[in-house]
mmJSON file of the N, C-alpha and C atoms, coordinates in Angstrom:
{"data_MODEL":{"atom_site":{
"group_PDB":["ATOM","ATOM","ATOM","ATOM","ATOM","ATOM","ATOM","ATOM","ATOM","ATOM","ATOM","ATOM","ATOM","ATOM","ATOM","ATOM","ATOM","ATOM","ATOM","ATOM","ATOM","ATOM","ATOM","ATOM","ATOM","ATOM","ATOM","ATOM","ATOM","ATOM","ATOM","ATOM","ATOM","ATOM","ATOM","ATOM","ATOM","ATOM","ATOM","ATOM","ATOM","ATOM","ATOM","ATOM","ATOM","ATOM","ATOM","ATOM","ATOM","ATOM","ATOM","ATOM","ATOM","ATOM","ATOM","ATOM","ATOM","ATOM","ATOM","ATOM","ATOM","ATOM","ATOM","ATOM","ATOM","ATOM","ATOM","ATOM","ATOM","ATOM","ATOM","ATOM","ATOM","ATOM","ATOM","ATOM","ATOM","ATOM","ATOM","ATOM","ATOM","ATOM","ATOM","ATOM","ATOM","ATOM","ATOM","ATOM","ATOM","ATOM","ATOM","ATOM","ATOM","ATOM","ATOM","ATOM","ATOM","ATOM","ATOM","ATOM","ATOM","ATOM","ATOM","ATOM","ATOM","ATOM","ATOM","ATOM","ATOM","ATOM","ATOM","ATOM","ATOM","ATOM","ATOM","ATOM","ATOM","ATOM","ATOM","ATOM","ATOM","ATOM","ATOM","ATOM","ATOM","ATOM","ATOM","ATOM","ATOM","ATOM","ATOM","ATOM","ATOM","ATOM","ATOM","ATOM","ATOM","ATOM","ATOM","ATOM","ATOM","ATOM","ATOM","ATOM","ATOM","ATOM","ATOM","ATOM","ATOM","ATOM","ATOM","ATOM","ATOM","ATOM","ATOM","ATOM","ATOM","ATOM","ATOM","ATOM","ATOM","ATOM","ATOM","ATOM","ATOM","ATOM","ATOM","ATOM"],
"id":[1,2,3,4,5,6,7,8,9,10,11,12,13,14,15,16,17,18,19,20,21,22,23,24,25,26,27,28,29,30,31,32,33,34,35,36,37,38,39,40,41,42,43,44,45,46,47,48,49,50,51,52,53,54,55,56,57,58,59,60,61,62,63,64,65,66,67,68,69,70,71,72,73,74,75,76,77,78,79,80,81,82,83,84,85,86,87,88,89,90,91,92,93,94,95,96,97,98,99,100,101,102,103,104,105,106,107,108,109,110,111,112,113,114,115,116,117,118,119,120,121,122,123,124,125,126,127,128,129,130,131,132,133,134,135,136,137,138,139,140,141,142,143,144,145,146,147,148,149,150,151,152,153,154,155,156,157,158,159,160,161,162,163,164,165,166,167,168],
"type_symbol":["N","C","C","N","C","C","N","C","C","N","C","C","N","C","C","N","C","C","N","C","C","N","C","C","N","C","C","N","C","C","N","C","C","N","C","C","N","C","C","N","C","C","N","C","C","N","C","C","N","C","C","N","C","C","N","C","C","N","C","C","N","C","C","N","C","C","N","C","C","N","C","C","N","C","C","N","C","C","N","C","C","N","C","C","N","C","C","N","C","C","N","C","C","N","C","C","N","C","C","N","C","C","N","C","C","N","C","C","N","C","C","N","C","C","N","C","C","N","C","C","N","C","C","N","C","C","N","C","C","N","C","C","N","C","C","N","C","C","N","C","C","N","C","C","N","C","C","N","C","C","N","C","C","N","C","C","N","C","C","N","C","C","N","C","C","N","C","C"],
"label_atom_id":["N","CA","C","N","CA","C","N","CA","C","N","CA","C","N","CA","C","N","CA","C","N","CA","C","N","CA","C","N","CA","C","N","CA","C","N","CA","C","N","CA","C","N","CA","C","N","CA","C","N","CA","C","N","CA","C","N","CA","C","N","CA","C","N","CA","C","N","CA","C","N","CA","C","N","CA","C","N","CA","C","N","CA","C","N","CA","C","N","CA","C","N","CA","C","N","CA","C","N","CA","C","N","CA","C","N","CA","C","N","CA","C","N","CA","C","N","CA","C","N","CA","C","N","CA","C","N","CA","C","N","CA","C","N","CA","C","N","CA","C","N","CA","C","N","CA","C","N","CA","C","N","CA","C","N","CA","C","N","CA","C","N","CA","C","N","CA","C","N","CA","C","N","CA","C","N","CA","C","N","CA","C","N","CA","C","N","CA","C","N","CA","C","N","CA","C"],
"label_alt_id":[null,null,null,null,null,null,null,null,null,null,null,null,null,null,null,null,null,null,null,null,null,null,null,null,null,null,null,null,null,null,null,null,null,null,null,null,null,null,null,null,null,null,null,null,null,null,null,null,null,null,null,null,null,null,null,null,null,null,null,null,null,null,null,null,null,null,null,null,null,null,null,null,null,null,null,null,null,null,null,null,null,null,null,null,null,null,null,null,null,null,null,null,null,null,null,null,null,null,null,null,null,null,null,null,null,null,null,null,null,null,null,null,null,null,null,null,null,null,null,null,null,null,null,null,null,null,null,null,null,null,null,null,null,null,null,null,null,null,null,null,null,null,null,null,null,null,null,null,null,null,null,null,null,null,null,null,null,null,null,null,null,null,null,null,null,null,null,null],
"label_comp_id":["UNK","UNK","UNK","UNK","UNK","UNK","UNK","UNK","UNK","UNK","UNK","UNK","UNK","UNK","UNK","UNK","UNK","UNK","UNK","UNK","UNK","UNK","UNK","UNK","UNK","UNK","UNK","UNK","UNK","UNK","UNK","UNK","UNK","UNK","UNK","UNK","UNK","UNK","UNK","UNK","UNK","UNK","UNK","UNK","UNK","UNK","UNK","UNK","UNK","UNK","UNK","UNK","UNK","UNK","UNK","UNK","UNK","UNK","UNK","UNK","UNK","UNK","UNK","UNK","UNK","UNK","UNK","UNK","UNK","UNK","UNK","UNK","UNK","UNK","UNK","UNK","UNK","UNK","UNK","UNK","UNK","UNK","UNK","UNK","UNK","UNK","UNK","UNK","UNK","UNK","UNK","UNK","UNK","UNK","UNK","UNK","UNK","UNK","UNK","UNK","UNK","UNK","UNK","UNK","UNK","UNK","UNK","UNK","UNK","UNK","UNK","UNK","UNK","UNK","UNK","UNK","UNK","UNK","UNK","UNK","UNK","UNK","UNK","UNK","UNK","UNK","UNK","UNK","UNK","UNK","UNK","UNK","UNK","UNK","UNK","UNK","UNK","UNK","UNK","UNK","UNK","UNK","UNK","UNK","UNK","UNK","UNK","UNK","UNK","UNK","UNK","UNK","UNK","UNK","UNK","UNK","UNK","UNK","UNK","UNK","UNK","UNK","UNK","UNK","UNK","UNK","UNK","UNK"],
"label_asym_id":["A","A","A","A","A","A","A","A","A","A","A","A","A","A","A","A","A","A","A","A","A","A","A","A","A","A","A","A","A","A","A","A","A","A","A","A","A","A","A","A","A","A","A","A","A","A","A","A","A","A","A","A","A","A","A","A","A","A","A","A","A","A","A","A","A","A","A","A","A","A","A","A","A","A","A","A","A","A","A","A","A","A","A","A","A","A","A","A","A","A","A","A","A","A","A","A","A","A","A","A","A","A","A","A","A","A","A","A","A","A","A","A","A","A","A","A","A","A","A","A","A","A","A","A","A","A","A","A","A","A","A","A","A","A","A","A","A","A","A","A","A","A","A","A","A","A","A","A","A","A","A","A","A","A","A","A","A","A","A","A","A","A","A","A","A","A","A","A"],
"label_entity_id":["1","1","1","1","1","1","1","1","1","1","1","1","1","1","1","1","1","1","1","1","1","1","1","1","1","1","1","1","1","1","1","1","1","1","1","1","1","1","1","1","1","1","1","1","1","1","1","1","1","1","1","1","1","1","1","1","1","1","1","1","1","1","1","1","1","1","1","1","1","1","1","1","1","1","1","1","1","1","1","1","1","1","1","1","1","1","1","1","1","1","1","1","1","1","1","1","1","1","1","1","1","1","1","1","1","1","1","1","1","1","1","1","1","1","1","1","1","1","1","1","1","1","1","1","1","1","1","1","1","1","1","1","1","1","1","1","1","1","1","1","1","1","1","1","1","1","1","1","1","1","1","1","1","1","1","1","1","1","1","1","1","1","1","1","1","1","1","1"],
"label_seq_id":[1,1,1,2,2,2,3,3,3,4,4,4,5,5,5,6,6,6,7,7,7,8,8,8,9,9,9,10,10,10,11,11,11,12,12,12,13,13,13,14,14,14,15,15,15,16,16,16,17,17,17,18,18,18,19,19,19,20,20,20,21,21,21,22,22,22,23,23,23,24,24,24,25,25,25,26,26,26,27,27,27,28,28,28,29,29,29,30,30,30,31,31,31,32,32,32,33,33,33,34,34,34,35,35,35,36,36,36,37,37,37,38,38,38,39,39,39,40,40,40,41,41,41,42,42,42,43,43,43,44,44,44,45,45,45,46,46,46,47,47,47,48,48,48,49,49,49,50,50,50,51,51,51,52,52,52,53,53,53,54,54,54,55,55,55,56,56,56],
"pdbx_PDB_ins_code":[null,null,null,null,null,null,null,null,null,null,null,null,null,null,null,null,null,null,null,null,null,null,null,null,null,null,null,null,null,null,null,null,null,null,null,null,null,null,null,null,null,null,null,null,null,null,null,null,null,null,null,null,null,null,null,null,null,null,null,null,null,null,null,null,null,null,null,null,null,null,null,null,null,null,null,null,null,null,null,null,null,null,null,null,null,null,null,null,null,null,null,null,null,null,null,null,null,null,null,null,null,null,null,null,null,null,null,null,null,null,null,null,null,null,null,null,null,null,null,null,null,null,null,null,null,null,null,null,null,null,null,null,null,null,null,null,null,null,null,null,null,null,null,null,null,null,null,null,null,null,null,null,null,null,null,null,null,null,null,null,null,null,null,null,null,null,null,null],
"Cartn_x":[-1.904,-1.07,-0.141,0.429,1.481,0.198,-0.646,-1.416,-1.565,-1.843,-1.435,-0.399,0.477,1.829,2.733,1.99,2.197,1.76,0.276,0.173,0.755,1.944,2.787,3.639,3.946,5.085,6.259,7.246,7.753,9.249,8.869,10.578,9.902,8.957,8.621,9.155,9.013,9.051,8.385,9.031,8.534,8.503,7.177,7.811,6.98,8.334,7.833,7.564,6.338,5.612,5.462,4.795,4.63,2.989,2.072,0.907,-0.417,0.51,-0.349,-1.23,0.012,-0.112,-1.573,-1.86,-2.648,-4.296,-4.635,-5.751,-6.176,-7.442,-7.742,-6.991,-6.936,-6.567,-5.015,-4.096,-2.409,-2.388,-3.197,-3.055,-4.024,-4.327,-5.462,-4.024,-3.427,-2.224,-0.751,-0.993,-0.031,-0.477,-1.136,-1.963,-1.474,-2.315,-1.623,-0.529,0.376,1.543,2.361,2.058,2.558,3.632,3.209,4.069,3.276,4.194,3.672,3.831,3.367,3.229,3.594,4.165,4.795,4.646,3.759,3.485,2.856,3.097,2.239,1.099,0.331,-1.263,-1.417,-3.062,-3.771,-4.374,-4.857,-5.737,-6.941,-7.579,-8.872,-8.453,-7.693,-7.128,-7.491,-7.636,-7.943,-6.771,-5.587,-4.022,-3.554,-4.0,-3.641,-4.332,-5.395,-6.605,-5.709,-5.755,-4.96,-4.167,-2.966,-1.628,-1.826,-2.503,-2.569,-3.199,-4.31,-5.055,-3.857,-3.03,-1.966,-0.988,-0.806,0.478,0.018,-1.149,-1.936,-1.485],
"Cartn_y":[12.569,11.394,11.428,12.79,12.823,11.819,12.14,11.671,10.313,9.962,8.126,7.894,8.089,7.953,8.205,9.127,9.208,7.88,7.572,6.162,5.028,4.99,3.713,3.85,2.675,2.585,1.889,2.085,1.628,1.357,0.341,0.216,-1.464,-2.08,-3.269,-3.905,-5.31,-5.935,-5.379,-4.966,-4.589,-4.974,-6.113,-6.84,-6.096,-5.91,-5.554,-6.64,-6.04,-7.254,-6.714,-7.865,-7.251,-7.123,-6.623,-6.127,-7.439,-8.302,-9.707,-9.842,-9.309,-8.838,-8.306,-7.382,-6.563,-7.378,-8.645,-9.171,-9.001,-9.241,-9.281,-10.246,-11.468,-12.322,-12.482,-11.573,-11.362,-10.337,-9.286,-8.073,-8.508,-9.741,-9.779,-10.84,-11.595,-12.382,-11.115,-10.328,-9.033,-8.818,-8.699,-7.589,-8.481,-9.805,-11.445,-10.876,-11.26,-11.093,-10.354,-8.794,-7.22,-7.199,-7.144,-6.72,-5.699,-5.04,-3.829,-4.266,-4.252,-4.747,-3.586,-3.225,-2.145,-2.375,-1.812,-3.023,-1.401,-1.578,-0.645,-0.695,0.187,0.239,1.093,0.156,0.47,2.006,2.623,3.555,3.946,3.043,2.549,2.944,2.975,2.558,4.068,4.139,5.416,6.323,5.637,6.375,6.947,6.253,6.92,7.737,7.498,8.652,10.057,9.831,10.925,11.792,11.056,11.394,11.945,11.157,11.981,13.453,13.212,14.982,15.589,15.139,16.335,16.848,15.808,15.843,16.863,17.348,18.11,19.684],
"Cartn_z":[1.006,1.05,2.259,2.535,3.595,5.239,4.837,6.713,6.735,5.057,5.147,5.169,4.972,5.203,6.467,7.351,8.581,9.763,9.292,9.922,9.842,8.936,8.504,9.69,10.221,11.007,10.109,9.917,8.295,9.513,11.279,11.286,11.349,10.778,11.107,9.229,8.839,7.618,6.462,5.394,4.245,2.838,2.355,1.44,-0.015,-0.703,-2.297,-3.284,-3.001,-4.736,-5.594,-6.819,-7.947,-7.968,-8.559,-8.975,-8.683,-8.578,-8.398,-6.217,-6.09,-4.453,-4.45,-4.89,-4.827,-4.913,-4.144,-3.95,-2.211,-1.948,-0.615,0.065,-0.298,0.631,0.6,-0.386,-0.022,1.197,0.874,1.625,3.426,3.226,4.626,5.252,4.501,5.008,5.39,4.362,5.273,6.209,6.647,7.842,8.756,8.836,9.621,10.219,9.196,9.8,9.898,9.983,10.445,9.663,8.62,7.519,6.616,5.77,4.857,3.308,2.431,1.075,0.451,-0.196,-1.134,-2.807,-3.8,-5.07,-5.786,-7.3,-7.641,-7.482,-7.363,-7.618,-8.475,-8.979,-10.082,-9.831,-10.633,-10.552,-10.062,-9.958,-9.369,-7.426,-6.734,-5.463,-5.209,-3.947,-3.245,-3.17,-2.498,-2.347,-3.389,-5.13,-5.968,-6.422,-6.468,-6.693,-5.923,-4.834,-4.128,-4.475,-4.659,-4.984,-6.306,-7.686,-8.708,-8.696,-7.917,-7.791,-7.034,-5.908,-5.707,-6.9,-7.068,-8.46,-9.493,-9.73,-10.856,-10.035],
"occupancy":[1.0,1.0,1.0,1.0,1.0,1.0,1.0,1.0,1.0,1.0,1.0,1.0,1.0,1.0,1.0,1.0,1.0,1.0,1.0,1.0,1.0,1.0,1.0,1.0,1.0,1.0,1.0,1.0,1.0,1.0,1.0,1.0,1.0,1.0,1.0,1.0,1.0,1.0,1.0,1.0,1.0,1.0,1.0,1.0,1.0,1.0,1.0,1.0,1.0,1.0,1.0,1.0,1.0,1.0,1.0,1.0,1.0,1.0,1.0,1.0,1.0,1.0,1.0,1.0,1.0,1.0,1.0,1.0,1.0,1.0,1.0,1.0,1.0,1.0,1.0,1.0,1.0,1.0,1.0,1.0,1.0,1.0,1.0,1.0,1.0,1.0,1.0,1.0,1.0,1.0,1.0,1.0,1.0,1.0,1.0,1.0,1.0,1.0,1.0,1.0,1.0,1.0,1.0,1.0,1.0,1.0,1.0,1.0,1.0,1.0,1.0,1.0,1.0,1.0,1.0,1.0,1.0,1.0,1.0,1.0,1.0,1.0,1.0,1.0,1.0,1.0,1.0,1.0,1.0,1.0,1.0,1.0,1.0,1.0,1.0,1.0,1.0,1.0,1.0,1.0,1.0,1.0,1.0,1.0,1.0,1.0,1.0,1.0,1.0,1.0,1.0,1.0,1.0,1.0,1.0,1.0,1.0,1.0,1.0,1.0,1.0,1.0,1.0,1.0,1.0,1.0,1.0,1.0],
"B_iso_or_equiv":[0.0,0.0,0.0,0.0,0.0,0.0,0.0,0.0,0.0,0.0,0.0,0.0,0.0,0.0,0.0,0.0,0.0,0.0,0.0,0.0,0.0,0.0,0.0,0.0,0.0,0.0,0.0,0.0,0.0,0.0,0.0,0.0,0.0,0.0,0.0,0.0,0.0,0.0,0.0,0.0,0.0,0.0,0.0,0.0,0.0,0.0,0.0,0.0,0.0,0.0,0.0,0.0,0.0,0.0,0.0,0.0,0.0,0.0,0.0,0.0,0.0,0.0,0.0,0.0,0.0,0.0,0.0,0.0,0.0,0.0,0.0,0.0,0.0,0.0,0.0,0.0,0.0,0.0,0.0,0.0,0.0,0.0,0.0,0.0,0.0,0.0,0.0,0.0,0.0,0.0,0.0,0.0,0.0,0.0,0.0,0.0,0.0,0.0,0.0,0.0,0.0,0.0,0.0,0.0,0.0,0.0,0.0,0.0,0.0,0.0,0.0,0.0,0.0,0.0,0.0,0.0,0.0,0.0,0.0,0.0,0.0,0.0,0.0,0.0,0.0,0.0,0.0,0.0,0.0,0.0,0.0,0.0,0.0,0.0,0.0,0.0,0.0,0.0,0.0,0.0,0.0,0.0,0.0,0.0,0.0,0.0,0.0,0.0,0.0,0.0,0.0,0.0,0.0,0.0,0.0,0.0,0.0,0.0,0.0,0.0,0.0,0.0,0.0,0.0,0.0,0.0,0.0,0.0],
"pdbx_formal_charge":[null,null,null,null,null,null,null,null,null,null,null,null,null,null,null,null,null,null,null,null,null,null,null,null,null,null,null,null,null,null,null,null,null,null,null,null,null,null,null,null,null,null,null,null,null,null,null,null,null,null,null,null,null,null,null,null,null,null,null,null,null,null,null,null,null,null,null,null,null,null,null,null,null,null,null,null,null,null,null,null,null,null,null,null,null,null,null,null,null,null,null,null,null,null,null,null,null,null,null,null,null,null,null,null,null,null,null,null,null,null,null,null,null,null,null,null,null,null,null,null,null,null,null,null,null,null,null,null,null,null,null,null,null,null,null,null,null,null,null,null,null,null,null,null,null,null,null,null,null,null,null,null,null,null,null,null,null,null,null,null,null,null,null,null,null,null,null,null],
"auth_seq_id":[1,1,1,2,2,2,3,3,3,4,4,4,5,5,5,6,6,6,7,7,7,8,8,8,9,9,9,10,10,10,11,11,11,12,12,12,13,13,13,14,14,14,15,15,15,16,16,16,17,17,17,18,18,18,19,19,19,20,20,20,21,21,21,22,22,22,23,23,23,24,24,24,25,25,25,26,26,26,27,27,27,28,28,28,29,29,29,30,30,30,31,31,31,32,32,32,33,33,33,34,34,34,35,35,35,36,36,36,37,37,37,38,38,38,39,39,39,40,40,40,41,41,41,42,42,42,43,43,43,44,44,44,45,45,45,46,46,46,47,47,47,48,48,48,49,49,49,50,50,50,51,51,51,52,52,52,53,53,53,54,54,54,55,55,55,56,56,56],
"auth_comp_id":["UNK","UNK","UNK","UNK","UNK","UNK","UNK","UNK","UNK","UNK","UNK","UNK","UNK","UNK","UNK","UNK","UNK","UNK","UNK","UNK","UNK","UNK","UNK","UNK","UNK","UNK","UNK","UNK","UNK","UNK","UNK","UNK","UNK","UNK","UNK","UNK","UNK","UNK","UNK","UNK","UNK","UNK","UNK","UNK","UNK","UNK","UNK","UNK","UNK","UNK","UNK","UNK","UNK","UNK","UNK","UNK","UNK","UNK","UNK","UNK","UNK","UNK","UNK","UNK","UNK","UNK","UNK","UNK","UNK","UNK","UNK","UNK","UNK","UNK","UNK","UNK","UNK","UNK","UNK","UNK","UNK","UNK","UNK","UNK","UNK","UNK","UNK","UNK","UNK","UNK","UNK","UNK","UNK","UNK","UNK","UNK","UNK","UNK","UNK","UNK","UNK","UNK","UNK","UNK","UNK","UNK","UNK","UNK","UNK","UNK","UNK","UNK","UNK","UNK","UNK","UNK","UNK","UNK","UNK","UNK","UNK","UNK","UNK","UNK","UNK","UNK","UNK","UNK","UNK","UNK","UNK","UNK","UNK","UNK","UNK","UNK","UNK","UNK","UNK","UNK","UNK","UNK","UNK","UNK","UNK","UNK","UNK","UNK","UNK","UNK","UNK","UNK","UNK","UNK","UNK","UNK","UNK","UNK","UNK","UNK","UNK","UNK","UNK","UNK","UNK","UNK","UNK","UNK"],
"auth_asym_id":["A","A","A","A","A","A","A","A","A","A","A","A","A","A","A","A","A","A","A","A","A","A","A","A","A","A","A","A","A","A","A","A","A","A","A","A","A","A","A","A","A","A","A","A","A","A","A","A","A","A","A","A","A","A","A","A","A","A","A","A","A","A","A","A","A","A","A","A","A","A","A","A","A","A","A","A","A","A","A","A","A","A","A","A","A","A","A","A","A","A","A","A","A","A","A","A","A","A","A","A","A","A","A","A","A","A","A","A","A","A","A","A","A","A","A","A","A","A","A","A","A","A","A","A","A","A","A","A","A","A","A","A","A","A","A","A","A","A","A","A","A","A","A","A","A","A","A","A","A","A","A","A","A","A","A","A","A","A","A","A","A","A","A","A","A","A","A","A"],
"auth_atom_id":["N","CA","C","N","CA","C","N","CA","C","N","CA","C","N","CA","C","N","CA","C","N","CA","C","N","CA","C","N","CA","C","N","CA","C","N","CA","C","N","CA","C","N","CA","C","N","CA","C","N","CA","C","N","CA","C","N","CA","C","N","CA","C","N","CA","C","N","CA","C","N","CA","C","N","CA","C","N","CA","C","N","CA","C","N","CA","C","N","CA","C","N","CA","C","N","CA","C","N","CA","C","N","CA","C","N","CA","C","N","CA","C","N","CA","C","N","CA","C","N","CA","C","N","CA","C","N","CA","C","N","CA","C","N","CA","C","N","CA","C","N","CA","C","N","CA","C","N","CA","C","N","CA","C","N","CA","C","N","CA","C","N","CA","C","N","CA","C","N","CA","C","N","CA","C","N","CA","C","N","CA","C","N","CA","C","N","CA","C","N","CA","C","N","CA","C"],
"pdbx_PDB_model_num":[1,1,1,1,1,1,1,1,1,1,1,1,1,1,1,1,1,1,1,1,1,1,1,1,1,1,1,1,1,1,1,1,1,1,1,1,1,1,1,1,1,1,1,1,1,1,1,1,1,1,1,1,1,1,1,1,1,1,1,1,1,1,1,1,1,1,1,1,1,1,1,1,1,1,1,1,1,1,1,1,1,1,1,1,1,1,1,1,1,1,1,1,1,1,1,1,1,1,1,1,1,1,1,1,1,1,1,1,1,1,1,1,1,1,1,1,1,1,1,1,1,1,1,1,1,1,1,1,1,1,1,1,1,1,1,1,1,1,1,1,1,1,1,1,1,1,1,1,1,1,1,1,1,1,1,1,1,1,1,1,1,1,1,1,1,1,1,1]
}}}
């Protein structure tokens, strides 16, 4: 998780959503407009897949 987290540039806009965010075409309109989406994710998601096998 730390090397994805290294590719964030986190001094640009950062908008927190709620779980609804989490479709292609919110996250393809982030990208648009160089912003970062911050929202829980589901389990299914790669980043968490991740993070839970570290957490163990």
């Amino acid at each position: 998780m730390d090397t994805e987290l290294q590719k964030i540039n986190l001094q640009g806009f950062i908008y927190v959503a709620d779980s609804a965010a989490m479709t292609l075409e919110k996250q393809e309109q982030s990208r648009r407009a160089k912003t970062y989406l911050i929202t829980r994710g589901g389990n299914h998601l790669k980043i968490v897949k991740q993070s839970l096998k570290q957490a163990d």
